[in-house]
N, C-alpha and C positions, 0 to 999 in steps of 0.2 A: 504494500500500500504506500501511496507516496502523492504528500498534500502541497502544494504549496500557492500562498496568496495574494502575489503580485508580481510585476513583470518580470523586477530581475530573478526572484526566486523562479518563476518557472522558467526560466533560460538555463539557471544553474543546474535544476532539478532536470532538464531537457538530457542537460549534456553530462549528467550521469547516468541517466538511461542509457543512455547510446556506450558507454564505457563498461556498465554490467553487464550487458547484452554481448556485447566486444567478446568480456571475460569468459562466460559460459557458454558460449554460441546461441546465443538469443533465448536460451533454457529459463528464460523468467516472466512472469505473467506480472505486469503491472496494474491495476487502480486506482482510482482514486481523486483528489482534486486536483484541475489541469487548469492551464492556458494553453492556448494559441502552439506555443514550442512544442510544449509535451504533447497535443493532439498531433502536433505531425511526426512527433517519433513515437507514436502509436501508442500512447499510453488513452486503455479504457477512462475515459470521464462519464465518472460515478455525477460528477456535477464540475458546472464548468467555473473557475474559480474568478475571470475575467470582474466578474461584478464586485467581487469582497474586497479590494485596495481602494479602499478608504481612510483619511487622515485625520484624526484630530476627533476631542472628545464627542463634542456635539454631532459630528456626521455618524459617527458609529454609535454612538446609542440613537437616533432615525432610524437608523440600518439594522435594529438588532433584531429585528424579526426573522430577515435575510438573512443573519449569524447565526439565530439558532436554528432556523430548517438547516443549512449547510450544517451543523453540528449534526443533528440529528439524523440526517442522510448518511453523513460518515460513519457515525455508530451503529448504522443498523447494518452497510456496506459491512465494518468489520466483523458485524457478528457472522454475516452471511459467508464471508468468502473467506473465513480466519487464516489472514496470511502470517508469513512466517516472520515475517520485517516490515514495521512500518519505517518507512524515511521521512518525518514534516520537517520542511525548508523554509524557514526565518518567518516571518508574520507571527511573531509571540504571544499576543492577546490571544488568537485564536488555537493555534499550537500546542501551548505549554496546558490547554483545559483539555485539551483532545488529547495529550499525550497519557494525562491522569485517565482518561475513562479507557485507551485500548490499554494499559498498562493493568487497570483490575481485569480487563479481559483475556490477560494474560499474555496479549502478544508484547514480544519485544520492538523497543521503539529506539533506534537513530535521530540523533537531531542536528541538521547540516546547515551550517551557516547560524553559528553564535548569536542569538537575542544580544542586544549589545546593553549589556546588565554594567558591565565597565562604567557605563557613561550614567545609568541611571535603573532604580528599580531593583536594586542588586539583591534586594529580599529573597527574587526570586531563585535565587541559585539554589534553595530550600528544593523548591519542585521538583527542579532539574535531578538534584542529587537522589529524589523520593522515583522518578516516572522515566528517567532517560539512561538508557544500557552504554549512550555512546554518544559523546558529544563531538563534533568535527566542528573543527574551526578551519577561519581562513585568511584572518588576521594573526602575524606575528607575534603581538602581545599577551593574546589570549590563553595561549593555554599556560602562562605562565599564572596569567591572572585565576584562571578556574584554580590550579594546584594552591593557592595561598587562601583560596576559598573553601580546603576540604575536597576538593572532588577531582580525582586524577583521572577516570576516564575519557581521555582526551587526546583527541588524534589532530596535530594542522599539519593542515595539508596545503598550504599554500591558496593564494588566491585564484579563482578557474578563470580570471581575467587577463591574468600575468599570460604573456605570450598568446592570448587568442583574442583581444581585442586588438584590430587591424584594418586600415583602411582596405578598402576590396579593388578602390579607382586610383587614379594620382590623383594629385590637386589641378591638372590640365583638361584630364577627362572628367571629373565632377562638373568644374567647370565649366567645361564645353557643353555637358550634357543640357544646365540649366542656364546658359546664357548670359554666367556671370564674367567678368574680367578678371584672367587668373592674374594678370599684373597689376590690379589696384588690390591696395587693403581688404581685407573680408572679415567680415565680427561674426563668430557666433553665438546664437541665445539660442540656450535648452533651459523652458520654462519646467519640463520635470514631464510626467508622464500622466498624473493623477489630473481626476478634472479642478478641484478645489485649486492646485499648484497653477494650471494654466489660467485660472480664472484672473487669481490675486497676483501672480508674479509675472504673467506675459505683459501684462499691459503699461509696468512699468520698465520695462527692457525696451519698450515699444519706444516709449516716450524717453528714454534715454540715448535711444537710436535717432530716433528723430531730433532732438537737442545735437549730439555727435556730426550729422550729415548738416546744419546746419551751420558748423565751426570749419568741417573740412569736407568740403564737397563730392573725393574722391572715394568718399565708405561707401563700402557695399557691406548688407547683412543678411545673414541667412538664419533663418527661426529654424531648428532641427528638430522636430518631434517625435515620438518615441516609437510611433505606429500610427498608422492612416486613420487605429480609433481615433485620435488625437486632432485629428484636421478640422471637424465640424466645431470642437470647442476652440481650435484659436482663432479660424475664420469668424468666430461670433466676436470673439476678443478684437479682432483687429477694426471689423464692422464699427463697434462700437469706438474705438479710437478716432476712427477718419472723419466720425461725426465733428468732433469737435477740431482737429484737426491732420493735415492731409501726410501721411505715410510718406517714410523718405520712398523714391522713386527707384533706386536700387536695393530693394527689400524682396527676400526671394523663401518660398516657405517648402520644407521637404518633408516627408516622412518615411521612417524606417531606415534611415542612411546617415544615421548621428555619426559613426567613424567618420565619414568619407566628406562631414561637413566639418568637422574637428581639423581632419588632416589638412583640408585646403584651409584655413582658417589661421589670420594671424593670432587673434585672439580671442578667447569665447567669457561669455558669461553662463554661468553654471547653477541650478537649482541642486539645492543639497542632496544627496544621496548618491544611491551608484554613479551616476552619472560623471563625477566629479574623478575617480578612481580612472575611468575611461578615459576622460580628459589627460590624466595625469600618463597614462600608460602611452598616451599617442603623442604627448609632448604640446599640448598645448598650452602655452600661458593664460592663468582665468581667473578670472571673480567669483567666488561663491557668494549664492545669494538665497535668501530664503523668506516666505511671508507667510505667516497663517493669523487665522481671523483671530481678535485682541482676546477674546475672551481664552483660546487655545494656548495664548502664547504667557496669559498670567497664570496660568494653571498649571501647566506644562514646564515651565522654566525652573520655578524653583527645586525640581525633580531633578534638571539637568547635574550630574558633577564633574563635568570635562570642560577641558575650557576650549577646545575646540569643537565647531558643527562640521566643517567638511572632511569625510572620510580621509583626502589624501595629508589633509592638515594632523590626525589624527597618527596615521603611519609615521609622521616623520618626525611627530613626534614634537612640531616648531610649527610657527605660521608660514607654510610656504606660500599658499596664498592668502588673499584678504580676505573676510567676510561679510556680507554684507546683511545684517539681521536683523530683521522685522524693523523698528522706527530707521535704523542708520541704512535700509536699503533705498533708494529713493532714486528718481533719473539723473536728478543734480551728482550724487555720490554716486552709482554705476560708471556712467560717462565720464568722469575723474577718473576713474580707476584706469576705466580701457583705455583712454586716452595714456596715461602712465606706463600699461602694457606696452603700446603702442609703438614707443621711443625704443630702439633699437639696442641698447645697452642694456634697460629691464628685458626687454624680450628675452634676450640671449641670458642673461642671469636666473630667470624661471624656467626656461630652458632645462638647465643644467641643475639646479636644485629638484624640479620634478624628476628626473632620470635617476636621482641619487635616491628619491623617494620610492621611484618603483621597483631598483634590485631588492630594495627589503621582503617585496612578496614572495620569493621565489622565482622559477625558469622555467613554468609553465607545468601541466601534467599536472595539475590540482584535481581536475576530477577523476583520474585513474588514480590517482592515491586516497582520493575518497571512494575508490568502488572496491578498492583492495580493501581499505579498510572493513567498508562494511560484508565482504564475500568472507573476511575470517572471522567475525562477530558470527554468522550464519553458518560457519563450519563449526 
């Protein structure tokens, strides 16, 4: 059985399918809650998980009716089809309660890609240590951090990012394809994947683009979206911009081709999450930025105990790049930044600090060390 409930989880959960299957000659019958990936590397969707990546207190108690038929569908799934391994991939809230009900049902449960307990909520290593046979991490830190919590079952394996995020085009053919000019500047904005994220943070990228093309005529920007889901929510975002005023005229909008808008890209601004990791692994200098609605961010904050939000700021341990969070995100302060980026001296010095950041994850083969792992957990 194997659950996971949102994009980047089911890409990771994808491409350890394909690594298990690798192992045993395809000798495994998967289950369970899917996206998009996982339906085309043929994993049964028991229910389709696309709808459950939702952010922030208020959306998911709306939603929690959705939560618990998904809960309840799962549990009846397990009792019916009693597999030998469940695998749930990061979405915590959901996860760690579904870990507690198939664990009284006896099966054994894997849990891939760390709840990021480090940064907040750390109570929960209680669960873990009570409901989970095997925790795989894919950050560095962490299994140092689980051992100093009590709980040694602990496998890192390296990031499944490291070595397999990669432009697929050059920066000549992206270009060519959408009619951009590979020889002017190029800014990229990834508002994030979720709708809440594109709602609250496109619009101000938008508007900092526009202030930007305003100073220096020759920007071009490309909006990178995470999946063509994605297009109908920032076409409404941008709509609603041009009302009040008119879109720089070299603004170019794509979906499902974030490397390849990364790679031709002098500089991108960045919504927090995996996203940021990708940036950092293709070498892009970036702004992290992040918005959620006021009520989310007074509640939520004082939870937080890390002093950095972006993943790659996180690895290295130091601010490689800036942040740009909730009140300090704005078009005035974005545009600063990139503009900063911009200058040929920071380029090349975030350059070089982001590369330094990414030997930390490992040399790729993250998900065949987590299919090994879990093929000797099941021996």
């Amino acid at each position: 059985m194997i659950v996971a409930g949102e994009a980047s989880g089911d890409l990771h959960a994808a491409k350890l399918v394909h690594e298990l299957r690798a192992a045993v000659d395809g000798k495994i019958r998967f289950f369970g809650a899917v996206g998009p990936k996982m339906r085309e590397a043929g994993v049964e969707a028991i229910l389709r998980s696309d709808d459950l990546a939702i952010v922030g207190l208020l959306e998911i108690a709306k939603a929690l009716p959705i939560f618990l038929k998904a809960f309840s569908t799962l549990k009846e799934a397990a009792k019916k089809n009693q597999p030998d391994l469940a695998v749930l991939v990061d979405f915590p809230d959901f996860n760690l309660k579904l870990a507690k009900t198939l664990k009284k049902q006896g099966i054994r449960v894997v849990y891939y890609i760390s709840p990021q307990l480090w940064a907040w909520r750390s109570y929960r290593v209680r669960a873990i240590k009570k409901y989970v046979d095997l925790m795989i991490t894919i950050l560095p830190f962490e299994k140092d951090w689980y051992e100093t919590q009590g709980f040694s079952n602990v496998e890192y394996v390296g990031s499944p990012l490291a070595k397999e995020v990669h432009a697929h085009r050059s920066k000549d053919e992206f270009c060519s394809e959408h009619d951009i000019d590979a020889t002017r500047p190029l800014v990229a904005l990834l508002p994030g994947s979720r709708h809440k994220e594109i709602v609250r943070i496109l619009p101000d990228m938008i508007r900092a683009a526009v202030s930007m093309a305003e100073q220096k005529s020759d920007l071009q920007f490309v909006v990178a979206l995470a999946s063509e889901r994605s297009l109908a929510d920032a076409r409404e975002a941008l709509r609603d911009i041009e009302v009040h005023s008119p879109l720089p005229d070299d603004l170019f909008v794509v979906a499902g081709e974030t490397f390849d808008a990364l790679n031709a890209s002098d500089v991108a601004a960045v919504t927090s999450g995996t996203a940021t990791l990708q940036s950092a692994i293709i070498g892009t200098p970036m702004t992290i930025v992040y918005k959620s609605s006021l009520l989310n961010y007074v509640l939520l904050r004082p939870l937080i105990s890390v002093e950095h939000f972006g993943l790659v700021n996180l690895i290295a341990g130091e601010r490689v790049a800036n942040e740009l969070i909730q009140r300090d995100f704005t078009p005035e302060t974005l545009s600063r930044d990139l503009f900063k980026l911009l200058e040929p001296n920071e380029n090349r010095k975030m350059r070089l600090r982001l590369q330094q950041t990414v030997d930390k994850l490992g040399h790729g083969g993250a998900s065949k060390r987590a299919a090994e792992a879990i093929l000797k957990l099941l021996s």
